[in-house]
GULUMRO-66326 format. One record per residue: residue number from 0; x, z, y of N, C-alpha, C in turn. Coordinates in steps of 0.1 Angstrom, whole numbers, plus 5000, padded with zeros to 4 digits. Atoms other than C-alpha are relative to their C-alpha. Layout:
ATOM  seq   npx   npz   npy  capx  capz  capy   cpx   cpz   cpy
ATOM  NUM     X     Z     Y     X     Z     Y     X     Z     Y
...
END
This chain:
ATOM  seq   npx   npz   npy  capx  capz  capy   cpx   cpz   cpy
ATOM    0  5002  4989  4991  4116  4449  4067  5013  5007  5002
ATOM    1  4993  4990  4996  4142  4471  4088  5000  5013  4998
ATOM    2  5002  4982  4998  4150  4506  4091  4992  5003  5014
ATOM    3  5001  4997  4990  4143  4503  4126  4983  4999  4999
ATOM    4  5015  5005  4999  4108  4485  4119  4993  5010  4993
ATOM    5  5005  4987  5009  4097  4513  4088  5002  5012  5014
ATOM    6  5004  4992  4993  4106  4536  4114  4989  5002  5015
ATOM    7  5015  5000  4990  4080  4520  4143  4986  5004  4995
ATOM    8  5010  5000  5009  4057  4518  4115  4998  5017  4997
ATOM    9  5008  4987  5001  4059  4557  4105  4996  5004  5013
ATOM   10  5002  4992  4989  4058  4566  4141  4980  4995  5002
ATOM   11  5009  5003  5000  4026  4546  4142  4987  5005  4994
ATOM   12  5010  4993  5013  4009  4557  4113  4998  5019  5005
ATOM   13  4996  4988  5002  4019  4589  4119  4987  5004  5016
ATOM   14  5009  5001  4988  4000  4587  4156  4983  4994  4997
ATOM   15  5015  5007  5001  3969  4569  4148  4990  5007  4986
ATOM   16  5006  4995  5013  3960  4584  4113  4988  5009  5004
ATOM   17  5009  4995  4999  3937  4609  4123  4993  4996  5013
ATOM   18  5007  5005  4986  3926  4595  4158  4986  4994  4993
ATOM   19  5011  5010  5005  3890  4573  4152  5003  4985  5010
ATOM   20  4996  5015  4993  3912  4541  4163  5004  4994  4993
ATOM   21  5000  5008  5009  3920  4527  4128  5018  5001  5000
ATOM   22  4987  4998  5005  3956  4540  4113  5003  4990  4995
ATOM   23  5000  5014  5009  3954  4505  4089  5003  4990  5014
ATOM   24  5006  5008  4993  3940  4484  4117  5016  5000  5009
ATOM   25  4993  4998  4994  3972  4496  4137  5016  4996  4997
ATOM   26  4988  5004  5009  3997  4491  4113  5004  4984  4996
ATOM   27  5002  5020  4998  3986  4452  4107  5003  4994  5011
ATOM   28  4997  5008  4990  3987  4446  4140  5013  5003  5007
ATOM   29  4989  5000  4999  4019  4461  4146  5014  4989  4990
ATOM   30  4994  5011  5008  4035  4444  4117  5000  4987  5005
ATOM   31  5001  5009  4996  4024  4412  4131  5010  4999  5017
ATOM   32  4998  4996  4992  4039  4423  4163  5015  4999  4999
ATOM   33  4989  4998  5004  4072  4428  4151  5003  4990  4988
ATOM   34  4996  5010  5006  4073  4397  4131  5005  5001  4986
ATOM   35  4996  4997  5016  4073  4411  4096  4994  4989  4987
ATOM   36  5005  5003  5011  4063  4393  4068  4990  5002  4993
ATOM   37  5011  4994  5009  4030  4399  4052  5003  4995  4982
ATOM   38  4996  4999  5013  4039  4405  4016  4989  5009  4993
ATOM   39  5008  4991  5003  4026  4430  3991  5008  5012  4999
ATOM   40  4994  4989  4997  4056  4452  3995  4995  5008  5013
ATOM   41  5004  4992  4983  4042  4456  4035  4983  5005  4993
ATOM   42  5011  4990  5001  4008  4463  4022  5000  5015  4993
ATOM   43  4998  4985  5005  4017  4490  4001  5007  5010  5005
ATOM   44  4993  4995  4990  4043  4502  4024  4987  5003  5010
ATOM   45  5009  4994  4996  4013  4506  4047  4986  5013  4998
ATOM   46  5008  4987  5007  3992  4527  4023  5007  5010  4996
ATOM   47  4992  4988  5006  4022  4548  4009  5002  5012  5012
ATOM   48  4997  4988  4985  4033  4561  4046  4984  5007  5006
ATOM   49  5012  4994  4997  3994  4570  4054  5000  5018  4996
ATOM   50  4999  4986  5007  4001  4599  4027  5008  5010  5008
ATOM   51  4993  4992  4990  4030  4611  4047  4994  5007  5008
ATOM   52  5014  4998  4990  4003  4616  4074  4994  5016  4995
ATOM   53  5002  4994  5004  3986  4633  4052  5000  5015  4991
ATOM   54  4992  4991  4998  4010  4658  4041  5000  5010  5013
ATOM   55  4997  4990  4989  4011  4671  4074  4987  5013  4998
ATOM   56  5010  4997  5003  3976  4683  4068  4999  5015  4995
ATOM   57  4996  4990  5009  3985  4700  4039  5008  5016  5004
ATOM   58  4994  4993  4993  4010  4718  4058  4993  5009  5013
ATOM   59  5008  4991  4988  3986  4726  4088  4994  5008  4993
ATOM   60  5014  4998  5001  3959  4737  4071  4997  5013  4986
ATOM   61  5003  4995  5016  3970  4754  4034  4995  5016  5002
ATOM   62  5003  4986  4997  3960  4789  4045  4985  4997  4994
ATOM   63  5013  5005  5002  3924  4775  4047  4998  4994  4988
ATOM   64  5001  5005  5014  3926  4751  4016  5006  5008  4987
ATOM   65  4996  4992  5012  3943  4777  3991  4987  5009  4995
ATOM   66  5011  4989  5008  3917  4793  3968  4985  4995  5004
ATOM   67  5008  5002  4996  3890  4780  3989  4988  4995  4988
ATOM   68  5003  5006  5010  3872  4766  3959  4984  4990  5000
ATOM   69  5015  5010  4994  3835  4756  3976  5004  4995  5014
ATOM   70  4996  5009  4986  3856  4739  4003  5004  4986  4995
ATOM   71  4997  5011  5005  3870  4716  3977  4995  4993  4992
ATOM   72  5012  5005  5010  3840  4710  3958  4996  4989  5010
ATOM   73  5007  5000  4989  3825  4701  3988  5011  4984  5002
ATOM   74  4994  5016  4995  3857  4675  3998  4998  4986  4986
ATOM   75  4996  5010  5015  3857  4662  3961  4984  4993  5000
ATOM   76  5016  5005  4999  3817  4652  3964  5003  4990  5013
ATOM   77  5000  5011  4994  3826  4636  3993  5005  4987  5001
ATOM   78  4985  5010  5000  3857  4617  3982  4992  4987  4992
ATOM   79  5011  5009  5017  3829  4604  3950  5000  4983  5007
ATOM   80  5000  5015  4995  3818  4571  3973  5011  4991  4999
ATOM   81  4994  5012  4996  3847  4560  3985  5016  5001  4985
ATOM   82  4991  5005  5013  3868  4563  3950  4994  4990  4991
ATOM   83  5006  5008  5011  3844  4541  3936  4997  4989  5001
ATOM   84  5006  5018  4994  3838  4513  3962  5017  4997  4999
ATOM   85  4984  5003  4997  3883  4518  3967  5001  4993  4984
ATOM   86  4996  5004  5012  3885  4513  3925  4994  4984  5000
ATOM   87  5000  5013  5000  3865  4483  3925  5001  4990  5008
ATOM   88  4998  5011  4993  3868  4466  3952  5021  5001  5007
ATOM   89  4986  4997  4994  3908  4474  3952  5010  4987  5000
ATOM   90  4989  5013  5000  3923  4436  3944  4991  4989  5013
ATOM   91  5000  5008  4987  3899  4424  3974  5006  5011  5016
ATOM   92  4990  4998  4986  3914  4448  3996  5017  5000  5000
ATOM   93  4987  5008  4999  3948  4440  3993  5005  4989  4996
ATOM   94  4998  5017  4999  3948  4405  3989  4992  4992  5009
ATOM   95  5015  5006  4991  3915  4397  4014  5003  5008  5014
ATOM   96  5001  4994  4985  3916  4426  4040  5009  5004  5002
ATOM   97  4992  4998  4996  3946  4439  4043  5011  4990  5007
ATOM   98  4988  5014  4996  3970  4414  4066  4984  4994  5006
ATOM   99  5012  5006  4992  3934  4400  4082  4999  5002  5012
ATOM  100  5003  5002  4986  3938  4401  4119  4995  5001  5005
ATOM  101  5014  4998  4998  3908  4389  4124  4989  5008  5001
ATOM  102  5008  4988  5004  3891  4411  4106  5005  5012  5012
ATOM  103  4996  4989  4999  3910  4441  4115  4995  5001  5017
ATOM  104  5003  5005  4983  3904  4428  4162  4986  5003  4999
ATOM  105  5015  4999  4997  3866  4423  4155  4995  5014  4995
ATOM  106  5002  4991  5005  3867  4457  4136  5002  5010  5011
ATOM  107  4997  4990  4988  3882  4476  4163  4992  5001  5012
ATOM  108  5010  5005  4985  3861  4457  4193  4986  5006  4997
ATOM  109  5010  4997  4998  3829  4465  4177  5000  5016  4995
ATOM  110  5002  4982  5007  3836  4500  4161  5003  5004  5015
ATOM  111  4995  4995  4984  3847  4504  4203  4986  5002  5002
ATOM  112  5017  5001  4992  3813  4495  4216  4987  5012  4988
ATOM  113  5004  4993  5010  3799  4516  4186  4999  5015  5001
ATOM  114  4993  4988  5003  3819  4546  4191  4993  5007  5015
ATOM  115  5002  4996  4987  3810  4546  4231  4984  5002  4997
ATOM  116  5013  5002  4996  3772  4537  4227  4995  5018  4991
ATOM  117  5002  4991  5008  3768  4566  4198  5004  5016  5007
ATOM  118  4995  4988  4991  3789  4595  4225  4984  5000  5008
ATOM  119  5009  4998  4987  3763  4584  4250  4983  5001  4991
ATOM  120  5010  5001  5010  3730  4587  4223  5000  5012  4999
ATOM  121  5002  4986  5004  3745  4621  4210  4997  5010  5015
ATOM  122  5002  4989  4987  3747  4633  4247  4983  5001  5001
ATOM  123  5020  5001  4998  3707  4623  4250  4992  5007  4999
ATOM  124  5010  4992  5007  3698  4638  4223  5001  5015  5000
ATOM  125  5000  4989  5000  3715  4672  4228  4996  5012  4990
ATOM  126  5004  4988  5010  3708  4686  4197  5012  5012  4996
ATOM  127  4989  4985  5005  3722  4717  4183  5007  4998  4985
ATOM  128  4985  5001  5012  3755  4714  4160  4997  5009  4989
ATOM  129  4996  4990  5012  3762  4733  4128  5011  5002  4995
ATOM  130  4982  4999  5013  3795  4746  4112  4994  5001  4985
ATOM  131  5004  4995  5015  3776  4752  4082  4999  4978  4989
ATOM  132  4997  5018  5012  3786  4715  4056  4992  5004  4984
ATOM  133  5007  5001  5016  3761  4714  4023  5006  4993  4994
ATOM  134  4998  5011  5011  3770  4692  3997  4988  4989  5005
ATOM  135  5010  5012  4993  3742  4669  4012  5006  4991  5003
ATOM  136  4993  5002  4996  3762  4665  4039  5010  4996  4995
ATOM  137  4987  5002  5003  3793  4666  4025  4999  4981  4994
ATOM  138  5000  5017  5006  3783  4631  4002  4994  4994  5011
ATOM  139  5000  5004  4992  3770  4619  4031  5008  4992  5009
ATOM  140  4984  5004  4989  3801  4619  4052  5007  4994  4995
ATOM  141  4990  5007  5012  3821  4607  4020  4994  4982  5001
ATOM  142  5010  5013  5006  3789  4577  4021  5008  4993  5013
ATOM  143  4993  5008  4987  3808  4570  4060  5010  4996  4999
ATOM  144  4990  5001  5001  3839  4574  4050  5003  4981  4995
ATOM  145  5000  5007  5007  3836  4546  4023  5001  4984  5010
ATOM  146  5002  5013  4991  3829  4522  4053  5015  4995  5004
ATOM  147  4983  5003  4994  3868  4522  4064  5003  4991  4988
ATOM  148  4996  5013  5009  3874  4501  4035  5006  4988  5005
ATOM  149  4995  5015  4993  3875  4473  4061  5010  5000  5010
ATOM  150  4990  4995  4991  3906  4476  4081  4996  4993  5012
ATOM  151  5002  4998  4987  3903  4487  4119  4985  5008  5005
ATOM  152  5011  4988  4994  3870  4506  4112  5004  5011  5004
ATOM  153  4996  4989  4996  3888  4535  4110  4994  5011  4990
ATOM  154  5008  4991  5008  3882  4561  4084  4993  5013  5006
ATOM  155  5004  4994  4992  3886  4588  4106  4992  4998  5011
ATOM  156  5010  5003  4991  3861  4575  4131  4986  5001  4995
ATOM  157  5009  5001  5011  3837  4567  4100  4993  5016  5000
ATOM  158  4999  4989  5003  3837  4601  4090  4997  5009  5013
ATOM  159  5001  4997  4988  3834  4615  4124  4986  4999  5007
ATOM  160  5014  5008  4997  3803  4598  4133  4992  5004  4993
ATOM  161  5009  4997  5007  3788  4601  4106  4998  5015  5000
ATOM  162  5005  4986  5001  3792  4639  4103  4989  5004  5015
ATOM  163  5006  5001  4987  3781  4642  4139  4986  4996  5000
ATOM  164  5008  5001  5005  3751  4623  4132  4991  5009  4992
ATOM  165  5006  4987  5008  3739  4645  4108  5002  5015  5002
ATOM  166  5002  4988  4994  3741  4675  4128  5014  5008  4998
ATOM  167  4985  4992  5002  3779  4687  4117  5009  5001  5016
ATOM  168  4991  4995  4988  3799  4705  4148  5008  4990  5003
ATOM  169  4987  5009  4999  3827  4679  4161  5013  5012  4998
ATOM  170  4985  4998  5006  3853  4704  4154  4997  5004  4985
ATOM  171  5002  4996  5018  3841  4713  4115  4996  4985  4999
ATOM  172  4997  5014  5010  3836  4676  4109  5013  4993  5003
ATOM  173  4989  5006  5000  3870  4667  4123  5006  5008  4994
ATOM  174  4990  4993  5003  3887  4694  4109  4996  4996  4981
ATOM  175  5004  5005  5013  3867  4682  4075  5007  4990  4995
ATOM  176  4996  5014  5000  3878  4648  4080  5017  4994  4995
ATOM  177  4989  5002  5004  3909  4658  4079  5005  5004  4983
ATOM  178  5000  4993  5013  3909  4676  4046  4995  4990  4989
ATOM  179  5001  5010  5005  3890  4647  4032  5010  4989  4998
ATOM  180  4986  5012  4997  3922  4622  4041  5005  5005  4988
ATOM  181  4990  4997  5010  3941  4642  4011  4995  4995  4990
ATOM  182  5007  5007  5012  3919  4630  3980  5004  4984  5003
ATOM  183  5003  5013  4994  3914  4599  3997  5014  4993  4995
ATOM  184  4988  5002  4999  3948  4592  4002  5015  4999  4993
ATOM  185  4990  4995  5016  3968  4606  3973  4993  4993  4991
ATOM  186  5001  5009  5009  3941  4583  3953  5008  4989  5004
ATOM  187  4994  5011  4999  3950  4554  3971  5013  4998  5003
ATOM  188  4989  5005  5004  3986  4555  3972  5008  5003  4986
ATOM  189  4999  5003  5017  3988  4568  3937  4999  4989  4990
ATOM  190  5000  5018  5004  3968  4537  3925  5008  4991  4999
ATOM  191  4994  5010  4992  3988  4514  3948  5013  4995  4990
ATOM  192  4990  4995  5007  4020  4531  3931  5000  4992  4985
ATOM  193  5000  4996  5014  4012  4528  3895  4995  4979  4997
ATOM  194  5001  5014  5002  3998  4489  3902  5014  4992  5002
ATOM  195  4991  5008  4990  4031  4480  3926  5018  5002  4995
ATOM  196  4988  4993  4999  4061  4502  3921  5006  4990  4994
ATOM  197  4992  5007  5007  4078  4483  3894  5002  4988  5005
ATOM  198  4992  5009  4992  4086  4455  3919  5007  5003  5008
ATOM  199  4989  4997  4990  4104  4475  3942  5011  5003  4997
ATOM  200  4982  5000  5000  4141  4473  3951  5001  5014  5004
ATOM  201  4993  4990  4995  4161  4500  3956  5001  5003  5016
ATOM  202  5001  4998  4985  4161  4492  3989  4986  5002  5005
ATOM  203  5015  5001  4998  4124  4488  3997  4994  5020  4995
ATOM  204  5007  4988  5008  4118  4523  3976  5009  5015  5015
ATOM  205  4991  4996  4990  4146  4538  4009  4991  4999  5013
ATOM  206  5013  5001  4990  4120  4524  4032  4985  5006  5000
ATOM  207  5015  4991  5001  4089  4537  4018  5003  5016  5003
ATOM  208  4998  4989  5003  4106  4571  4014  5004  5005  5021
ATOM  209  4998  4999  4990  4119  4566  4055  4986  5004  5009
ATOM  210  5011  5000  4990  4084  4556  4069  4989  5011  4997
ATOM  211  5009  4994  5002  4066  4583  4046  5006  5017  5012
ATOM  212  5000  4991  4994  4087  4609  4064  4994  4997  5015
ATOM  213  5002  4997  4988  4087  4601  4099  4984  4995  5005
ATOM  214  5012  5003  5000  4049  4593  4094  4995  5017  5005
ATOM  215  5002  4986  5007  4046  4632  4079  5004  5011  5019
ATOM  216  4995  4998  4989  4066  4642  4114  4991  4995  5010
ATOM  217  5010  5002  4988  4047  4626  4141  4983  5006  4996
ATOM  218  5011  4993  5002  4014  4637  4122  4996  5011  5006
ATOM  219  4998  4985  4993  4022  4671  4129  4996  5004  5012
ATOM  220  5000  5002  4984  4025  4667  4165  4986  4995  5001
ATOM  221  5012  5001  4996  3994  4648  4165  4988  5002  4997
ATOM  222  5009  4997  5002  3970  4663  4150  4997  5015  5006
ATOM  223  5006  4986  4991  3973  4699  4170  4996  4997  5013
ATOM  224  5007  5012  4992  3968  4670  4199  4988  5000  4999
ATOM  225  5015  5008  5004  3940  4658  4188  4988  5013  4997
ATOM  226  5012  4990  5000  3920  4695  4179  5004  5005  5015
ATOM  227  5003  4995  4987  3930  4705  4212  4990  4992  5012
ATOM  228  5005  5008  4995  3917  4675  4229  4983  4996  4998
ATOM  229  5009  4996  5006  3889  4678  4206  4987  5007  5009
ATOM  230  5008  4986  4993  3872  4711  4224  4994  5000  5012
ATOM  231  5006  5006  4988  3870  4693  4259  4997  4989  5004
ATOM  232  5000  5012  4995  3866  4660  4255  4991  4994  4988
ATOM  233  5003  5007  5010  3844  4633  4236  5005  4985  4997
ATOM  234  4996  5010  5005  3851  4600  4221  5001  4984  5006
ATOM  235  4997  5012  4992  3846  4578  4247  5012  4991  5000
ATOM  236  4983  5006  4997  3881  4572  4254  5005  4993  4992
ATOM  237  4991  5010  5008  3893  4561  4221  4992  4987  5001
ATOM  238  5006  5015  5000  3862  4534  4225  5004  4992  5008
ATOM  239  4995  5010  4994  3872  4519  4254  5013  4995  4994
ATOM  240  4986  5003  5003  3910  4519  4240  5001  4993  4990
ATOM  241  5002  5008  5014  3897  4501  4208  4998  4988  5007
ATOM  242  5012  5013  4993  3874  4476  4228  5017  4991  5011
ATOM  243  4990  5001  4994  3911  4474  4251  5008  4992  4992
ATOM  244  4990  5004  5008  3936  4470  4221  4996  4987  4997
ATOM  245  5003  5015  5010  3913  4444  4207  5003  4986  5008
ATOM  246  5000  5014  4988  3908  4420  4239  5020  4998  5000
ATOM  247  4985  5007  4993  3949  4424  4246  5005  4991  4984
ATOM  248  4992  5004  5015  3958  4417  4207  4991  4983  4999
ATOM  249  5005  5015  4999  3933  4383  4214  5007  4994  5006
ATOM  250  4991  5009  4992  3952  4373  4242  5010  4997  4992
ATOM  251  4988  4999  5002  3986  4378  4226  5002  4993  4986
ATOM  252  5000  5005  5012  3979  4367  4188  4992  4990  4996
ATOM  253  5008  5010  5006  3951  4345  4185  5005  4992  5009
ATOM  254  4996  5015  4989  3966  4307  4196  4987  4990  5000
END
């Protein structure tokens, strides 16, 4: 891997992470894209820069997350599922799903048709939202989250849906969703770390540290994007643009 490539890659990450269009899903197929090598240095390099992402967060948000204490009960109940399907099922996802193509196209295409059919459902039904998140709820949303496991579902889309579903506001379950990414995310590249690290070069450890910033930077930017866009718009869009990415990434990579 380059500097130049680590740095498409944070920009990438750094753009897609919170969207419901599959930050993973996007990363694989860019890699592929740019003719990188699937190794286990690029998989972990794909999970480490996520955190970057998720830093931004931190940064947006600590006002709200400081002291909060049944805010973070609340994320830690939800985090429960998916640290438990990520611990054991963690050597088939980075040896099986991570780097799957396949997978990651059919994940996008149908989480598209998913994402659209489920906007046009919620419009139907017109029920009435809640800012108010129980612990119910909360394991709930954690039980969707858990689904992103498969790269190009999309965690954030997971999570999104599902709160929605279950009667949570779209801006208190995005703005949840995002608060959830921190547990999430700090397990899995902690883990990753503590399995991986001791193979990396000096150089490689220059690259993780490049892609985690300018991941951490574009985040920023797109996540006051995305709650603004939030307020007047629904999810349509990113489905067609899933159902879109998938078909052109067929033309272009499957021979």
């Amino acid at each position: 891997m380059t500097i130049l490539q680590a740095i498409i890659l944070g920009i990438v990450e750094g753009v897609t992470e919170f969207l419901p269009i599959s930050s993973t899903g996007h990363l694989i197929l860019t890699s592929k894209l740019l003719g990188i090598a699937d190794s286990d240095f690029l998989k972990s390099f794909e999970i480490v820069i996520q955190l970057g992402a998720i830093l931004a967060v931190v940064v947006l948000y600590w006002k709200k997350i400081w002291g909060n204490k049944d805010l973070w009960k609340k994320v830690l109940v939800a985090f429960l599922p998916t640290a438990i399907i990520g611990f054991l099922l963690y050597k088939v996802l980075k040896h099986y799903l991570l780097g799957n193509v396949s997978l990651v196209l059919w994940s996008l295409f149908l989480g598209g048709i998913i994402l659209i059919g489920f906007e046009m459902w919620l419009a139907r039904r017109g029920a009435q939202a809640t800012q108010d998140l129980t612990y119910k709820k909360s394991f709930l949303t954690g039980v969707w989250q858990a689904l992103a496991i498969i790269p190009g579902i999309s965690r954030s889309g997971a999570t999104i849906i599902g709160g929605l579903a279950i009667g949570i506001s779209r801006e208190a379950i995005v703005e949840f969703s995002f608060l959830l990414a921190i547990p999430t995310m700090a397990a899995a590249t902690g883990y990753d770390l503590l399995k991986s690290a001791g193979n990396f070069s000096f150089d490689q450890w220059h690259l993780l540290a490049l892609g985690f910033l300018i991941s951490f930077i574009v985040a920023l930017l797109a996540i006051k994007w995305f709650i603004g866009y939030i307020k007047n718009h629904s999810f349509i869009s990113f489905g067609v643009y899933r159902i879109v990415i998938a078909l052109l990434f067929w033309l272009i990579l499957i021979k």
